[in-house]
N, C-alpha and C positions, 0 to 999 in steps of 0.2 A: 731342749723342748721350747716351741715356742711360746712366747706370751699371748692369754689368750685374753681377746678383744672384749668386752663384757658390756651390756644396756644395763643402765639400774632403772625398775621401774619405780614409781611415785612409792607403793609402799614401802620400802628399805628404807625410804626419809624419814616416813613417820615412825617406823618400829624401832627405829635406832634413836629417836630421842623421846619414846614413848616408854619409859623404863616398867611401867608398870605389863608388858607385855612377856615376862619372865623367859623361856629359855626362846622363844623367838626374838627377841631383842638381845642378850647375849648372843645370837648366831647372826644376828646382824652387827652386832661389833664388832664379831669376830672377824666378819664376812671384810667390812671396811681397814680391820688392821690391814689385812690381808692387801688391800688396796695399796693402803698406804706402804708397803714392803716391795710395790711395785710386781708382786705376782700377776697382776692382771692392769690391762688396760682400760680403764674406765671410760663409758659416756654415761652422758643421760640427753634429753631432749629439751627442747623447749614447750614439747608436751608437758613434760613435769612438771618444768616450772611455771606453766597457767596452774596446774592441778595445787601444786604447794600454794600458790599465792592465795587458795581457797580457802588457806586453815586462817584460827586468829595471828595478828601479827609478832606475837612475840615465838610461836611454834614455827612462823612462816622463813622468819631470823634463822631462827637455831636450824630448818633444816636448810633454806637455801647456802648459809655458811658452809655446809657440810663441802660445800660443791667446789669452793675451792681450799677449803683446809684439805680435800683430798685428791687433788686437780684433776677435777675430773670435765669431761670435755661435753661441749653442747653441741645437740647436732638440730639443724634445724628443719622445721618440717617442711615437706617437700610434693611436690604436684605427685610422684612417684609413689612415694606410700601414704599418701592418700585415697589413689586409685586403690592400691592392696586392699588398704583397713576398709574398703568398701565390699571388694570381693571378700573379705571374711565375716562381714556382713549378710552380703546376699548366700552366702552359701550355706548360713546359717550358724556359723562357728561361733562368731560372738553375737552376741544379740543386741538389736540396731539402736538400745539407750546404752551401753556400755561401748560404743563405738571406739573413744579414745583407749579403750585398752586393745583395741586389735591396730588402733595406730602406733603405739608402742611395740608390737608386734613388726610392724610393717618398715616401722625407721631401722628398726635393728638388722631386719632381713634389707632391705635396699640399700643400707650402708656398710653390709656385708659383716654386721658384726657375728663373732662367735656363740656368743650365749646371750640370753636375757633372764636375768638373776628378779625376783618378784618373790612377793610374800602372798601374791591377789589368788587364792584358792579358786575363788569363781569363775574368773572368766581368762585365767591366763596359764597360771602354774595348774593345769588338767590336763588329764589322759587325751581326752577330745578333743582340746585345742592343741597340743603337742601333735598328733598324728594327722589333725586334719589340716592345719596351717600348713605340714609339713609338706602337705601333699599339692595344698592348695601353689607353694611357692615354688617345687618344681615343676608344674603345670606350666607356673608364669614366668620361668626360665630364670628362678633363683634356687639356692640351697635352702635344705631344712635348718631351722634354725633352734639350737637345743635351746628349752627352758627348765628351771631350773630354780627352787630356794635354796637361800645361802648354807642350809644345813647339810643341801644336799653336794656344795663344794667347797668348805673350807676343811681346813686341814685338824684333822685332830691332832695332838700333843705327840700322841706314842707316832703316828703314821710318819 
């Protein structure tokens, strides 16, 4: 089977060193061993890392460290899915002050990754946005791009 390509979006940084987040924070450690075992292949964006540099600086440390204690790859933003995260804008998908979460959408889909792994309830890991992105990116002559929180792929103990 092949390895499969994965976006991490901004919240997996915070929730994995936000311990007070209880079994969403264990599923995000679990989600990053998993990383680290080489199951999957890791980005994030330079989305992200504007977004992390927002927190105070000692949480800003602990998460951007993350990025390469688990070598995970930065991709950079691009004229390409900026155009996207605009169309998911006008079409109403994400709504036009959470814009950068349909750009984390857009990086993943135009850099053809597999999944995007997120904790963002609102505007990213939903019913809505799942079907209508999906729709919106073979329109635009890409693939549907699974989303997805890490509880809902790492591996349990017995599996």
């Amino acid at each position: 089977m092949r390895k499969l390509i994965v976006y991490l979006e901004t919240t997996l940084f915070n929730f994995y060193v936000d311990e007070d987040r209880g079994f969403a924070h264990d599923s995000t450690i679990s989600f990053f061993n998993e990383v680290a075992t080489g199951k999957y292949e890791a980005y994030t964006s330079a989305v992200v890392i504007e977004e992390l540099a927002k927190a105070p600086p000692e949480k800003y440390e602990k998460m951007s460290n993350l990025i390469q204690q688990y070598s995970i790859s930065i991709l950079a933003l691009n004229d390409e899915a900026d155009r996207l995260a605009d169309v998911y804008v006008t079409e109403g998908i994400i709504p036009s002050k959470y814009r950068i979460d349909g750009l984390h959408i857009a990086l993943a889909t135009v850099n053809e990754l597999d999944i995007i792994i997120s904790m963002n309830f609102e505007h990213i890991v939903k019913r809505k946005t799942k079907l209508l992105t999906g729709t919106i990116n073979t329109l635009n002559g890409y693939r549907a791009i699974e989303i997805f929180n890490p509880m809902e792929v790492i591996e349990n103990e017995n599996d």
